[in-house]
N, C-alpha and C positions, 0 to 999 in steps of 0.2 A: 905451116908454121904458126904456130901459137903466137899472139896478141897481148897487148896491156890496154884494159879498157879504161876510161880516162872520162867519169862523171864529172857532165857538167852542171848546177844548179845557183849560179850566183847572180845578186844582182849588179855586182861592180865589184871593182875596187880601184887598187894602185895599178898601175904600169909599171911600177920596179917592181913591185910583190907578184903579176903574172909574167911577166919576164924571170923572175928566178924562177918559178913552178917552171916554164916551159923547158928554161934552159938544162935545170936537174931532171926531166922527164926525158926528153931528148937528149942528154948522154946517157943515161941508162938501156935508153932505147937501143943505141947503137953499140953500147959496150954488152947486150945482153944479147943482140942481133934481134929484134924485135918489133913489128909493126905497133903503133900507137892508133886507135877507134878512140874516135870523143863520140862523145850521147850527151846531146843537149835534154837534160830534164825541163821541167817548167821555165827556167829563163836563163838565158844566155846574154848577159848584158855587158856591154864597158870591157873588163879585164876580164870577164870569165871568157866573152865573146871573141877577146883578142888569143888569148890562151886556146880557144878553140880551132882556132887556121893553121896551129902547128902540124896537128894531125895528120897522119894517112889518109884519114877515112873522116867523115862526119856522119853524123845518123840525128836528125831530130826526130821529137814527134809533132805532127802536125800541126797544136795548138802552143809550138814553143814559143814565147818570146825569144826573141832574138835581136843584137844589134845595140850599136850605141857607138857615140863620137866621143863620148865624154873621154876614155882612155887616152886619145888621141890627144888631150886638151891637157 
């Protein structure tokens, strides 16, 4: 079964602006029958980082940033 690869490169942002990405990703996922792979590029931070737990699958690379509360707040 073929995949939607889903780059991630952000330092942050909103919690309603990565909430709507996920939420429009994740119905297309399922109306297209489709696994979602995030790839954490250089940093995964706040809302890109939250955006990223929707996934199937994660893949970083070793030296990613990752992480942050700030979305939370």
């Amino acid at each position: 079964m073929a995949a939607v690869l889903l780059r991630v490169n952000s330092p942050g942002g909103s919690a309603v602006q990565a909430r709507l990405i996920y939420k429009r990703i994740r119905d297309l996922a399922k109306e297209k029958d489709k696994k979602v792979v995030v790839f954490l590029e250089d940093v995964a931070a706040s809302g890109g980082y939250w955006l990223s737990m929707y996934g199937d699958a994660i893949v970083a690379a070793p030296n990613t940033i990752t992480g942050s509360i700030g979305v939370i707040g």
